[in-house]
N, C-alpha and C positions, 0 to 999 in steps of 0.2 A: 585190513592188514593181510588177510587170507588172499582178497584177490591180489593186491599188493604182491604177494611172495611170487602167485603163480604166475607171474607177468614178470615178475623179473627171473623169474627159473628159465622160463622160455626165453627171455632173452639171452642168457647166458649160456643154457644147452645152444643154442643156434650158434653163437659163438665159437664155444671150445669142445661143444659135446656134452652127453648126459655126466652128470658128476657120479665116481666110484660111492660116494658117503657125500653127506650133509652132518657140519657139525654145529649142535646148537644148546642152550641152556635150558630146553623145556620148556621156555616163556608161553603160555598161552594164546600170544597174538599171534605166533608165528608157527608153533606145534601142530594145528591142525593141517595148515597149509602142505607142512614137509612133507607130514603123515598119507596125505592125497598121491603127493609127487609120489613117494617111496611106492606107495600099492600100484602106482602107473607103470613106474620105470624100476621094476622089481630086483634090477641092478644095483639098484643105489641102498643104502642102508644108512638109517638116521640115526648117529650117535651123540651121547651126551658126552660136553664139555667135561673136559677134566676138573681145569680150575673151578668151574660150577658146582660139578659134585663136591670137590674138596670144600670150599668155601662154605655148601651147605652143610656138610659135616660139622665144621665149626664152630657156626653159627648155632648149631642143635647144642651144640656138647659146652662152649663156652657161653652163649645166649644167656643160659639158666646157670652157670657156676656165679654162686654169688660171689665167691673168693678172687673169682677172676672180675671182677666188677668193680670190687672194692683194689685190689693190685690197678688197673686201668685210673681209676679213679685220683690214687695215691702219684700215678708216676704223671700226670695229670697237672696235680697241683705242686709237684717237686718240680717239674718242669719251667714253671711259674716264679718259682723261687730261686729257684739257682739261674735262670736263662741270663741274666746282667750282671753276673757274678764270678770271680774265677775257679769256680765249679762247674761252670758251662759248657766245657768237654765232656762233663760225664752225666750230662740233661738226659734224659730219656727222650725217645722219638719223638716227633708231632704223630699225634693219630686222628686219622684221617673216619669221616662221620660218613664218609660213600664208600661203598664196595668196601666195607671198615672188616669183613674176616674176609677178605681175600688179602688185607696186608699184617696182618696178626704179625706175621712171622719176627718184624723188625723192634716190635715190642717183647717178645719171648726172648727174643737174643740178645736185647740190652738186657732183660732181666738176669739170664744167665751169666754175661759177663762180667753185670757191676758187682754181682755176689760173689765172682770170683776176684773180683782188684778187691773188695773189702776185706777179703779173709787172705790176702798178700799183702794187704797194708796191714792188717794186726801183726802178721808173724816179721814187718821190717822190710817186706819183701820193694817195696815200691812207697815211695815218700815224695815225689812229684805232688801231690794236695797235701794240707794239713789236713789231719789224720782226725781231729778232735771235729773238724768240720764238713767231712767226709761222713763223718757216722750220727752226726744229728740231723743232716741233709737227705741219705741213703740207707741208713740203719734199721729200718724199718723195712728192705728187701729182704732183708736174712729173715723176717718172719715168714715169707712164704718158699721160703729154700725150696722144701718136697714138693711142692703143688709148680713151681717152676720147673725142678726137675719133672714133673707129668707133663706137662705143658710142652717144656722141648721134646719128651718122646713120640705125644703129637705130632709136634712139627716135623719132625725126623720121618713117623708113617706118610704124612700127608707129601714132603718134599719126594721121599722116596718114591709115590705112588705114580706123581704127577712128573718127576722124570723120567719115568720106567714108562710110560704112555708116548712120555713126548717123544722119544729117542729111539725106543722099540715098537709103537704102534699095537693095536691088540688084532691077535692072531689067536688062532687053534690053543697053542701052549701059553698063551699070555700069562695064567692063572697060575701055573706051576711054578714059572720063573720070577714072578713078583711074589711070589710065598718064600721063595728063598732067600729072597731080598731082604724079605722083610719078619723075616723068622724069629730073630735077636734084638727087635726094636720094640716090642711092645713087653713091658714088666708090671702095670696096672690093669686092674679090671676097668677102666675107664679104655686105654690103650688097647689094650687085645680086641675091647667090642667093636673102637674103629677099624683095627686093621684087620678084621674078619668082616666088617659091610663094603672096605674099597675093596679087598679080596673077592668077595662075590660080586664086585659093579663090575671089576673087570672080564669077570666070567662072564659076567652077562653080555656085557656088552660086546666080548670078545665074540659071541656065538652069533653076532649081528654081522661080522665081517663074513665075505663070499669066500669058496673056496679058491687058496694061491691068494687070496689079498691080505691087506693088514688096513684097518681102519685107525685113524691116528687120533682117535679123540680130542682134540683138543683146536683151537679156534685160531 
């Protein structure tokens, strides 16, 4: 794969020119390869994927949550049950078994919303379902209310991180600027540890761009 990369580098610098950055996941068939290039063409600077970083983050932090295991599992089998049913509006996502925390995001956010049509259908709010079949189908979301609210504050650090890279690029002040950003989103000690390790990726990574450049991490 290493010579593989170095053969197709070369053919691409002949092309368009030596690349500003090389952006990649770290994967090991391909990491050493970059590694060569970058100490050659001392211009270029190998930065890690955003979405990869995030994704790995995820994967550490939800991986091991058993709660989160058991919520996955539940919206899972609810899915099952109401999909042929005229509940089927309010099914929970398919969740997907590849690249499965890089799409987390679309399971958090039904989780957040059905918790919020539940507790507007107790107060009258919304009566489109029957209300008695609503809450022995879904009612078992309100047990994880807090651990959803953590869950979106996650998503919130992670979405914030990875468009603050995509949009802005990392530079010199990268560091400073996504700290502001993201100042008022973490309120658990779960939350504040992630958003002090993507705070320091970006730092790091920020200090791999060349001076007057911006490396844009992401693929």
């Amino acid at each position: 794969m290493e010579k593989s990369f170095s053969s197709s580098s070369r053919t691409v610098a002949s092309r368009t020119g030596i690349p500003r950055e090389i952006i990649g996941d770290h994967g090991s068939d391909l990491k050493s390869g970059i590694e060569k290039f970058c100490k050659k063409h001392q211009d270029t600077c190998y930065v890690y994927d955003i979405k990869h970083k995030t994704a790995s983050v995820l994967k550490r932090v939800l991986g091991k949550d058993e709660t989160w295991q058991e919520f996955t599992q539940l919206a899972a089998q609810t899915k099952r049950k109401v999909q042929q049913t005229q509940l089927a509006a309010l099914a929970p996502p398919n969740q997907r078994t590849k690249a499965r925390y890089m799409n987390v995001d679309i399971l958090i956010q039904w989780g957040l919303k059905i918790d919020i049509f539940i507790e507007k259908q107790k107060r009258g709010l919304n009566q489109e379902f029957d209300q008695k079949q609503v809450e022995e189908k879904f009612g078992w979301v309100t047990g994880f209310r807090e651990d959803i609210k953590e869950w979106g504050e996650l998503l919130d650090i992670v979405t914030t991180t990875e468009n603050f890279v995509r949009m802005q690029g990392l530079c010199a002040d990268s560091y400073l600027e996504l700290e502001k950003l993201l100042s008022d989103q973490a309120h658990t000690e779960q939350t504040i540890k992630v958003r002090e390790e993507l705070l320091n990726f970006v730092r790091e990574e920020s200090s791999k761009a060349k001076p007057r450049r911006s490396a844009f991490g992401k693929q």
